[in-house]
N, C-alpha and C positions, 0 to 999 in steps of 0.2 A: 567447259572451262571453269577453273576454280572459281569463285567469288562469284557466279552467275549464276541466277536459277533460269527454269527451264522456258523464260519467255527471251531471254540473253542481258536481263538487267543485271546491274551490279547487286548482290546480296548487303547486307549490311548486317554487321556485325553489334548487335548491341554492346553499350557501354559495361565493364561489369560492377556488380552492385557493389556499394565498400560493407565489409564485413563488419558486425560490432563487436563491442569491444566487451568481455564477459558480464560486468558489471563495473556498476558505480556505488562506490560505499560513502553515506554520506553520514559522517559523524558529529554531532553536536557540542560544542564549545565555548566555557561562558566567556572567553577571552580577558580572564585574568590568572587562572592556575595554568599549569603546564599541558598544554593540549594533550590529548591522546593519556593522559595520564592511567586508565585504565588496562591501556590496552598492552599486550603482551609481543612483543615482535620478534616472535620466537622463529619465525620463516618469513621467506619474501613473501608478500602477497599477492594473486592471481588475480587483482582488480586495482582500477583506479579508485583514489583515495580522493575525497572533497572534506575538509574538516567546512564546518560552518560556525561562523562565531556569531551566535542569539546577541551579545552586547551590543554590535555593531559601532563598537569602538576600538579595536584592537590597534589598528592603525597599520598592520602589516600584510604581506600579500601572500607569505608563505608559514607554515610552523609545523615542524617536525618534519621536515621535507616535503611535503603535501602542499597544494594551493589552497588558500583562505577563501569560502565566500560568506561574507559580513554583512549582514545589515541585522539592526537591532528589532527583536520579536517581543510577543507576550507568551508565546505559548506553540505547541507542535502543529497546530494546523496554520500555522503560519511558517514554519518550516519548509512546509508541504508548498506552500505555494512559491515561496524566492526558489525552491531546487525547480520547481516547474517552468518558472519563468527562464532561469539560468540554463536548464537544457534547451529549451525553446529557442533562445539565444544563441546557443555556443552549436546546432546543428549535430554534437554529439552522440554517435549511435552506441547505445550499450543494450546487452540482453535484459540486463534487471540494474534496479535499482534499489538502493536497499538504505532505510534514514536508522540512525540509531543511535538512541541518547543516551548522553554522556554520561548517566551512574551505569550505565552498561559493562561488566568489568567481561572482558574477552580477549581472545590471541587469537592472531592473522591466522594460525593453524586452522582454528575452529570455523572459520569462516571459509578458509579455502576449500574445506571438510563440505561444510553447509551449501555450498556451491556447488563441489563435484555431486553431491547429492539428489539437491535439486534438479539439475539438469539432466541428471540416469534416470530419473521417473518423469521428467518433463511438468515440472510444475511450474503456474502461470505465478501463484503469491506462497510465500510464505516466510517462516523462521525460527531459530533457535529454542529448545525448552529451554525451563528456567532451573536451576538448582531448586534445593527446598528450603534454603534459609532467605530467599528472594523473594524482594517484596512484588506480591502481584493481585491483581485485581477479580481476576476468572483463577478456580480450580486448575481447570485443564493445560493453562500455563505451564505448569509442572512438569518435569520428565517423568516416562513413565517408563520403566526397562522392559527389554524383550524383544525390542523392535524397534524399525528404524524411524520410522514416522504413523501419522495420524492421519486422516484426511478429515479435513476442517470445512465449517464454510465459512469462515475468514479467520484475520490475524491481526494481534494487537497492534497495536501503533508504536508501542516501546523501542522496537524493532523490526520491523517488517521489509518484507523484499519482495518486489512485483516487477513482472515484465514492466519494459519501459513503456510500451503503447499501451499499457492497462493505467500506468500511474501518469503516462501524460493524459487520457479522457477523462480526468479527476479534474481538471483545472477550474470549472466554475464553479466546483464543491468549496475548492480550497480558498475562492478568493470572500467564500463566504465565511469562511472556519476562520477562528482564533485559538480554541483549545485542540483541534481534532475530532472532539466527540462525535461520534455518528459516523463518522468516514468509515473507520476497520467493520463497525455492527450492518451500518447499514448500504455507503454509498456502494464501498468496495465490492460485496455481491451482490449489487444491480449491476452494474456495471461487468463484473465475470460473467455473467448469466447474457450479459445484452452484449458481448463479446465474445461470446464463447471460451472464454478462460478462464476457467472454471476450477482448474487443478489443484486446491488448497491442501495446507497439509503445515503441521507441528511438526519439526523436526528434531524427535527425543535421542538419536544417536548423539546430537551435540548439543551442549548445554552451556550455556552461559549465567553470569549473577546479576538481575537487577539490587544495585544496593540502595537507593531512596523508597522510602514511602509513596505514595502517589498524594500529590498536594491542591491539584487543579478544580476539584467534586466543586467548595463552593466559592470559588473564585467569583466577582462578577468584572468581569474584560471591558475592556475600550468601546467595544459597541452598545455595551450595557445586556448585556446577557451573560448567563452565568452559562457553566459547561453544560448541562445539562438541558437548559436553551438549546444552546448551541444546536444541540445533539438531537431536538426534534425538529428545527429548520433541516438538517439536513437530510432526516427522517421521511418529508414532506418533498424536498427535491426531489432527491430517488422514487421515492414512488410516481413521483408524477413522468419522471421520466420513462418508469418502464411503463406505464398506461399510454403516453406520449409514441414510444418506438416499438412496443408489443405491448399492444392489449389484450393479447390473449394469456397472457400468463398471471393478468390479474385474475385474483381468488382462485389460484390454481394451489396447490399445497404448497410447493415455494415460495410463493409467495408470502402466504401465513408466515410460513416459519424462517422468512426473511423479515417481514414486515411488522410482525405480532408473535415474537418468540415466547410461548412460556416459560423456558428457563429465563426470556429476560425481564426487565422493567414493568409490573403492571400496570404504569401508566398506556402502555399500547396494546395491551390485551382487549379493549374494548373494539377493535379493528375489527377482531371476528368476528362482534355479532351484525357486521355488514359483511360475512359471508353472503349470504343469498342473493342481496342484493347485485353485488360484485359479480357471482357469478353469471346473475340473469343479465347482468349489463354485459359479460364478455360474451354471453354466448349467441347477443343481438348483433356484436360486433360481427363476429363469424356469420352470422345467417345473411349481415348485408354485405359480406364480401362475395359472399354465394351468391348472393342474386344476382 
């Protein structure tokens, strides 16, 4: 009989799961010029729209047809954390999330573009090259023609787009961040690596303009540390996390060149010369799981 299996109970049908919804684009706004001012709405767009007003005075609950979420920041990693709380909250299912700040000059095209892309190769983070009159911080920002994308091991904060479940396991990063720094270098590929999403990548078929300078280097924030503070507390979390949930992938070569990059900061180069150590400490780990 239908609906029975073969002891003559009724089967049950599970619930079915709700689908998400492509993305959530979450675009930054000082909530006194015209929102979205940048941006070009030259086609509908294939995602929902979140403007975010940094003032946290705007006073209004919509602008530009979009809903407002407001409260007053210092900086992007603070961002990072009101969008983390706000999905938390709202139970919102999206594939990706994507934060992008307001000298960002782009049209819904580029981004619908940037999405169907991402998704045909399956990538867990990424985002837009930059033109070449665009102020940026890494070389590799740049577009590079001939091809569609790059595989990265991670992406700037200017912009970035990450499955939802990768940028919601970022939350105790974020309640620590005021500027961002150390998030895109460092927490983000802990966290890919300790999730297995891992699929990074530039994506040079579409390009967009930062038009500001970057202003944040030597700010010193609310907490009393500057960005670059910032940027080894969060340096120090993630490590400790992946020794915390795998330890064996300390002193493994990703780790180096997650943890102690040569093309980055020589303030963390000195990490290597506890190579040996690291490794004779993972590889005691392993021998007493064996035992």
């Amino acid at each position: 009989m239908r609906g029975e299996d073969s002891s003559g109970a009724t089967a049950r049908t599970a619930p079915p799961q709700p689908t998400p919804r492509p993305a959530l684009v979450v675009y930054a706004w000082n909530g006194r010029e015209a929102p979205l001012a940048l941006v070009t709405a030259d086609t509908a767009p294939e995602f929902d729209v979140l403007v975010f007003d940094y003032s946290g005075a705007c006073g209004v609950t919509e602008a530009a047809g979009w809903p407002i979420l407001s409260c007053r920041t210092e900086c992007k990693g603070e961002i990072y954390r009101e969008v983390h709380r706000h999905l938390a909250r709202s139970g919102e299912l999206y594939e990706y999330v994507g934060l992008i700040d307001d000298d960002i000059e782009l049209a819904w095209s580029d981004l619908n573009r940037l999405l169907a892309i991402a998704r045909g190769h399956g990538l867990d983070s990424f985002q837009a090259a930059l033109t070449p009159d665009s102020h940026h911080a890494h070389h590799w920002l740049v577009a590079r023609g001939g091809q569609v994308l790059r595989p990265l091991p991670w992406v700037e904060v200017m912009m970035p787009f990450y499955r939802t479940a990768l940028f919601m396991a970022g939350g105790d990063y974020y309640a620590r961040s005021i500027s961002s720094y150390g998030l895109d270098q460092f927490v983000f590929p802990a966290l890919q690596k300790l999730m297995g999403l891992d699929k990074v990548a530039i994506i040079d078929a579409v390009t967009v303009r930062h038009g500001r300078p970057i202003t944040s280097d030597d700010k010193v924030f609310a907490n009393g540390l500057t960005a670059h503070q910032e940027r080894a507390v969060q340096w120090r979390m993630a490590r400790a996390q992946v020794a915390r949930e795998c330890p064996d992938l300390v002193g493994t070569r990703w780790y180096f060149q997650t943890f102690s990059p040569l093309g980055g900061h020589h303030r963390y180069w000195p990490l290597r010369l506890a190579a040996p150590w690291l490794w004779l400490r993972a590889l005691h780990h392993r021998m007493c799981r064996q035992a």
